[in-house]
C-alpha positions as CSV (number, residue, x, y, z in Angstrom):
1,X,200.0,207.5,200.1
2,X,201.0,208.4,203.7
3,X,203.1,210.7,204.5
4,X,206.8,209.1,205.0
5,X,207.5,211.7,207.2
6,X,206.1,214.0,210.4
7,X,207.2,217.1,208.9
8,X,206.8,219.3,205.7
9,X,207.8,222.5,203.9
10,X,205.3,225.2,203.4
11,X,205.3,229.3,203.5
12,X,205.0,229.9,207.1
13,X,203.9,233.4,208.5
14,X,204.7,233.5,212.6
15,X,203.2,237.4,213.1
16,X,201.9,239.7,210.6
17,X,204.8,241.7,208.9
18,X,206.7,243.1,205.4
19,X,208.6,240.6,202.7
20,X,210.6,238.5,205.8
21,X,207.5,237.6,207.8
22,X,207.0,234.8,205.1
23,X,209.7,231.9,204.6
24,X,209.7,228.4,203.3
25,X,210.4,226.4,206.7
26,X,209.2,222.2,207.8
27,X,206.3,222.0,210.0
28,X,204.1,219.3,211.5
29,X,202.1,217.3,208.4
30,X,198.5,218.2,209.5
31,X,196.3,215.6,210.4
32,X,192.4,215.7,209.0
33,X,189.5,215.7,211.5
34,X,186.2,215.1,211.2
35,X,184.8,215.2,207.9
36,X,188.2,216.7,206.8
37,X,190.9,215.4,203.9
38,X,194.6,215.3,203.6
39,X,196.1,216.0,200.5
40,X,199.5,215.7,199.2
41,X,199.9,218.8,196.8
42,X,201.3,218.5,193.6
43,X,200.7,222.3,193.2
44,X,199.0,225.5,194.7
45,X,198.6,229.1,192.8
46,X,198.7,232.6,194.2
47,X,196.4,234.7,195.1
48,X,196.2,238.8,196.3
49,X,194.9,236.9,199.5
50,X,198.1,235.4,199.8
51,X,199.9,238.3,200.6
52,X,197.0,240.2,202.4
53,X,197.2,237.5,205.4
54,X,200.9,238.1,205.8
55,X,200.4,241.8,206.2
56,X,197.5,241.4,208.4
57,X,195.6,243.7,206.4
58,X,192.7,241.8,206.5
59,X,193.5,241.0,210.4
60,X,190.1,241.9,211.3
61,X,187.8,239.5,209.4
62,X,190.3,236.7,209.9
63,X,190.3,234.1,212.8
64,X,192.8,232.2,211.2
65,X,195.8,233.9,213.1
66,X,199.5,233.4,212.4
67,X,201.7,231.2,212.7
68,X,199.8,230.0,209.5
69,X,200.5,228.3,206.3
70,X,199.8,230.7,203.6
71,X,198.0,229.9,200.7
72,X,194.7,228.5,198.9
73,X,194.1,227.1,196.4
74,X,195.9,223.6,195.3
75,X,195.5,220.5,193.4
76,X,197.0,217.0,194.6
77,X,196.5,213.9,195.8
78,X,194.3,212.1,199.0
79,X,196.6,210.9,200.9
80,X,194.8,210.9,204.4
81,X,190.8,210.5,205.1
82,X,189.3,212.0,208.5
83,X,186.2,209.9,210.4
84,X,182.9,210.3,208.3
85,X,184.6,211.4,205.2
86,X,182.4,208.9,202.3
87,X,182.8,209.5,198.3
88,X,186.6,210.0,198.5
89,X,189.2,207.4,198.7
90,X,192.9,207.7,199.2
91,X,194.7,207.8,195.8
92,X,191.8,210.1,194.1
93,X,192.8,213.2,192.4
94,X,191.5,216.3,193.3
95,X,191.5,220.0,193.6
96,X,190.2,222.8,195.9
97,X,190.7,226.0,198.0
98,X,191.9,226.1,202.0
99,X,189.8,229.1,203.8
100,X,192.6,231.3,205.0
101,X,190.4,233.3,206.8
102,X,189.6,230.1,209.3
103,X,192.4,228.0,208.7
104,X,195.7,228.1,209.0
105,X,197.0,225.1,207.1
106,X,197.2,226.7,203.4
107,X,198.2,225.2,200.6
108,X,201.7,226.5,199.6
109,X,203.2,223.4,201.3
110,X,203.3,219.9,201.1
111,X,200.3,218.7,202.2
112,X,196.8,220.6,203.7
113,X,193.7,219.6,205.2
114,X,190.1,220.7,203.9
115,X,186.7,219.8,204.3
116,X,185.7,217.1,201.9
117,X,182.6,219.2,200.9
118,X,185.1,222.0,199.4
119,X,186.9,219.1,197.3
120,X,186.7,218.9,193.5
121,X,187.5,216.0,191.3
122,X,190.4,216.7,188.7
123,X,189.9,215.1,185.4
124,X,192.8,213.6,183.9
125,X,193.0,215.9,180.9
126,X,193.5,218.8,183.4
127,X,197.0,219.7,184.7
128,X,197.3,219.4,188.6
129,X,198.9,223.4,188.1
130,X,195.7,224.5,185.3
131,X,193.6,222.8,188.8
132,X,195.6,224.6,191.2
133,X,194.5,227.7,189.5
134,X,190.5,227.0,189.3
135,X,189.2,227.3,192.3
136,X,189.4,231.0,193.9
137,X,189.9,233.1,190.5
138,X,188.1,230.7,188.6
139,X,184.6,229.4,190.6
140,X,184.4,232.9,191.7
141,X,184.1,233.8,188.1
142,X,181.7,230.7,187.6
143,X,179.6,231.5,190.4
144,X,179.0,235.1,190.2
145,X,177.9,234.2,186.1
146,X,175.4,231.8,186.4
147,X,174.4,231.6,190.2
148,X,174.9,235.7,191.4
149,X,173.9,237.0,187.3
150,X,172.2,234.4,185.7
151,X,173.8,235.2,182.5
152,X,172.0,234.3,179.3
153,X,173.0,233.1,175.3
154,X,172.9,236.5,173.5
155,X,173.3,239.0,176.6
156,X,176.0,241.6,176.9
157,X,178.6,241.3,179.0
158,X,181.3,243.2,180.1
159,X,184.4,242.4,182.1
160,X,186.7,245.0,184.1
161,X,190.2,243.6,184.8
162,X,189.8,240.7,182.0
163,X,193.2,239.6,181.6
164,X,193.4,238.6,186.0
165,X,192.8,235.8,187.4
166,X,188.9,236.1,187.5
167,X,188.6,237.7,184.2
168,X,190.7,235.5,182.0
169,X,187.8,233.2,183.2
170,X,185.0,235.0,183.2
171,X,186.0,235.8,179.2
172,X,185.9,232.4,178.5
173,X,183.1,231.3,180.6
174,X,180.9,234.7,179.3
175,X,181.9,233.2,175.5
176,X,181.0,229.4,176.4
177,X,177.3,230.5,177.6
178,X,176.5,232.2,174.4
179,X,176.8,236.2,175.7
180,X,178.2,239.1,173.4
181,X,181.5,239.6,175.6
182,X,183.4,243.3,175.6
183,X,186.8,242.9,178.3
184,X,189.1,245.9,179.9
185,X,192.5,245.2,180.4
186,X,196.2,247.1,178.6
187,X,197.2,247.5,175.7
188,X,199.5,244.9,176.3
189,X,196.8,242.0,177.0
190,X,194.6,243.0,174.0
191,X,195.8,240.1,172.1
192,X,195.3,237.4,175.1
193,X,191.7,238.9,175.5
194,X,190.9,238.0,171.8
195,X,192.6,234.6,171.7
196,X,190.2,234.1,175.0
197,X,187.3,235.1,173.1
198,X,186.7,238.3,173.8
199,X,184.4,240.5,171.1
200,X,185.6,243.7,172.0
201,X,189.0,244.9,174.2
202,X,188.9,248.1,175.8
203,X,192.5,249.9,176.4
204,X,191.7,250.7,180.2
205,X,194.8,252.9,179.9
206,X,193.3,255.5,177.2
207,X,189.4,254.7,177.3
208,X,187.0,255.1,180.0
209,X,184.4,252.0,179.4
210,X,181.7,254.3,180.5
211,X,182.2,256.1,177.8
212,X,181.1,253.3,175.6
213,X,177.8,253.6,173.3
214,X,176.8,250.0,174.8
215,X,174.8,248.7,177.4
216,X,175.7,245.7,179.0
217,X,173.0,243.6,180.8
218,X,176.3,242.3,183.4
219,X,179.5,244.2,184.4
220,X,181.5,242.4,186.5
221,X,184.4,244.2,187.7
222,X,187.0,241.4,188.9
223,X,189.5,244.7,188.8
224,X,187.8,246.6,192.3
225,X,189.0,249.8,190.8
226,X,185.6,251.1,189.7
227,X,181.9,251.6,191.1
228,X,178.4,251.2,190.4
229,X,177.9,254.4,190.6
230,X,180.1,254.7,187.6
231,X,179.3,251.7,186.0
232,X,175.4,252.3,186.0
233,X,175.6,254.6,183.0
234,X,176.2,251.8,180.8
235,X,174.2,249.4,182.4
236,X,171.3,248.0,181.2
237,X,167.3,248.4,183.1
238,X,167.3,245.0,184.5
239,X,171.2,244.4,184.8
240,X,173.5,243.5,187.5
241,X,176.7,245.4,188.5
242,X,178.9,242.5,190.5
243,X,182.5,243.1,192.0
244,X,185.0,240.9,193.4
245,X,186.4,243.6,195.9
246,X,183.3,245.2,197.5
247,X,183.7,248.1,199.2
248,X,181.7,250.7,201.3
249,X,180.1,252.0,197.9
250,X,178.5,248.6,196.6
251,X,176.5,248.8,199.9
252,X,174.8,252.3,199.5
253,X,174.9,250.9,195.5
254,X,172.9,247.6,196.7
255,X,170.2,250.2,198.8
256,X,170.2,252.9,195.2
257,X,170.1,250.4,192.3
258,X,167.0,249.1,192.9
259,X,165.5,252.4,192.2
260,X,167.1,252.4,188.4
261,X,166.1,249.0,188.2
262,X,168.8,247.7,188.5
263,X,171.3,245.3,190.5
264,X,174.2,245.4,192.5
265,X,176.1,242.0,193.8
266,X,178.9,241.5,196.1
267,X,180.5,238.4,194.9
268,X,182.0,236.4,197.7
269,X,183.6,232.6,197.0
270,X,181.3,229.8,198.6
271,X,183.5,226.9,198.3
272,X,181.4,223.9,196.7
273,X,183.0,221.3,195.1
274,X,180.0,220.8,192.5
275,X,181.1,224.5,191.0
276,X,184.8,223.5,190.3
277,X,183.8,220.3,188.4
278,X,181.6,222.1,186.1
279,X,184.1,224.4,185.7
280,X,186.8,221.3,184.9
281,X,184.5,220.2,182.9
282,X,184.8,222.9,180.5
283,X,188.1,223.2,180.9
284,X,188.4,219.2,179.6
285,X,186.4,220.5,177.1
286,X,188.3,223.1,175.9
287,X,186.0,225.7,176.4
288,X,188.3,227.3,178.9
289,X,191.4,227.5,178.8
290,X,193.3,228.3,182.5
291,X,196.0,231.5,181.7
292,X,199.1,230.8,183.9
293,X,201.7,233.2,183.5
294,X,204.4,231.1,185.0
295,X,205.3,228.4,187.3
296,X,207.3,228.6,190.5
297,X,209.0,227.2,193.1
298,X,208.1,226.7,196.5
299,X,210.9,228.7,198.0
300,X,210.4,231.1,195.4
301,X,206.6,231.7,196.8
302,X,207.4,234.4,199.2
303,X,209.5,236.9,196.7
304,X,206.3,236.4,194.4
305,X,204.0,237.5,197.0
306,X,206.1,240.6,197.8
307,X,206.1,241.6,194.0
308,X,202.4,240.9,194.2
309,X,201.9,243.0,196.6
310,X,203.7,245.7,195.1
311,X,202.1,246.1,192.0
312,X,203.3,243.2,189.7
313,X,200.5,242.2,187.6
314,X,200.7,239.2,185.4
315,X,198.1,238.0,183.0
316,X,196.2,235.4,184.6
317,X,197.4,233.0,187.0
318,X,201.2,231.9,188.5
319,X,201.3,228.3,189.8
320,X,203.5,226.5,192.5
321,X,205.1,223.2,191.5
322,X,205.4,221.5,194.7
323,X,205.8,217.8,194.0
């Protein structure tokens, strides 16, 4: 399974710009160190991150610095193992996220590099692009249910944004560990919400979920367009607020909640490759069920990014076919 070649194709970024900074162009098959795996990808997804270390938006919590391969999460094939690398073997299937804030060999090319602790097995019932989507949308959903809320059979949850990436998980993952689950998304996503599981759907468009006669023992808002400070009113004594897209308000929320009783959790991916076989699991299972909107190209990977960043929002997850 070596590479036949020295080179590869992959979304390259050379300095932070608009829609041309990215294009599809070869560069040098990278090599695994220490402790580190090549794999040949068979297919990535896209993420908001994506685009954000393109723009440079996020310029000053990354070290990673361009030229960079964009791109994290993938599912492939070993294909190269570094010195000390043990449990893997060359040939194995697997799936996982590349750190694009410290690494600059993403996924939305040929072949990456990770470390073997952020590697995930792929069962063969799951499809190298349902893997590709897992790991950033959907072990930051696992993770923030059972490890960052605990979540319990006959709780209530509710989900902000549950039609995205993380929430078409969370759903499904909220139904699978028993909990009463309310989701916010359109109009338009009301029916995939229900075929997900969902017990209630909430028109964001026409009803504030404030406003609800509930209270919910979890909110996690995978959406980042709300607050604790608005949430809190329909959360439960006891319950926990989390969000995906922390900003300055979850902090003075983490230092105020307390006071009400009350929780507030900045959810932040730690990649472990434990967390995305439990999750496989239950995908093998059929207890979730990955939502991918479509599947593209590689050269069409940079036109998706831009529309991305623009505004485009698509239910769940789009995948790369690379191989």
């Amino acid at each position: 399974m070596s590479p036949p070649t020295s080179s590869m194709r992959a979304v390259t970024v050379h300095a932070w710009g608009g829609a041309d900074a990215a294009r599809v162009e070869d560069r040098p098959i990278p090599a695994p160190g220490p402790g580190e795996v090549q794999v040949a990808v068979v297919a990535s997804s896209l993420n908001p991150l994506d685009y954000k270390a393109r723009t440079g938006e996020l310029r000053l919590l990354m070290r990673a610095k361009p030229p960079k391969v964009l791109g994290g999460d993938f599912s492939g094939t070993i294909s190269a193992l570094g010195a000390g690398v043990t449990g893997f073997a060359i040939g194995d299937e697997v799936f996982g996220c590349v750190d694009e804030f410290t690494d600059t060999r993403g996924s939305h090319a040929e072949y990456c590099v990770v470390p073997a602790t952020a590697l995930s097995r792929k069962p063969a019932a799951v499809t190298h692009e349902q893997a590709a989507s897992l790991t950033m949308a959907g072990v930051t959903a696992w993770q923030a249910l059972t490890r960052h809320a605990g979540l319990k059979a006959g709780q209530r949850l509710l989900v902000l944004g549950g039609s995205g990436g993380v929430g078409s998980v969370a759903v499904q993952l909220g139904k699978a560990l028993g909990a009463h689950v309310t989701a916010t998304a359109s109009a338009a996503n009301a029916g995939l919400l229900r075929e997900l599981g969902a017990d209630a759907c909430v028109d964001h468009g026409t009803t504030d979920y404030a406003s609800l006669p509930d209270r919910f023992d979890v909110i996690l808002d995978c959406a980042g367009t709300s607050s604790y400070f608005h949430a809190r009113r329909v959360l439960a004594r006891g319950g926990a607020y989390l969000t995906t897209l922390p900003g300055p308000g979850a902090l003075l929320g983490q230092v105020l909640a307390p006071l009400l009783g009350q929780r507030v959790v900045m959810v932040v991916l730690k990649l472990q490759g434990p967390d995305g076989e439990q999750l496989a699991s239950l995908v093998s299972q059929g207890k979730v069920r990955p939502v991918l909107s479509r599947t593209l190209k590689l050269d069409e990977v940079p036109a998706a990014l831009e529309a991305m960043r623009l505004g485009q929002r698509l239910p769940g997850k789009q995948a790369v076919r690379i191989r």
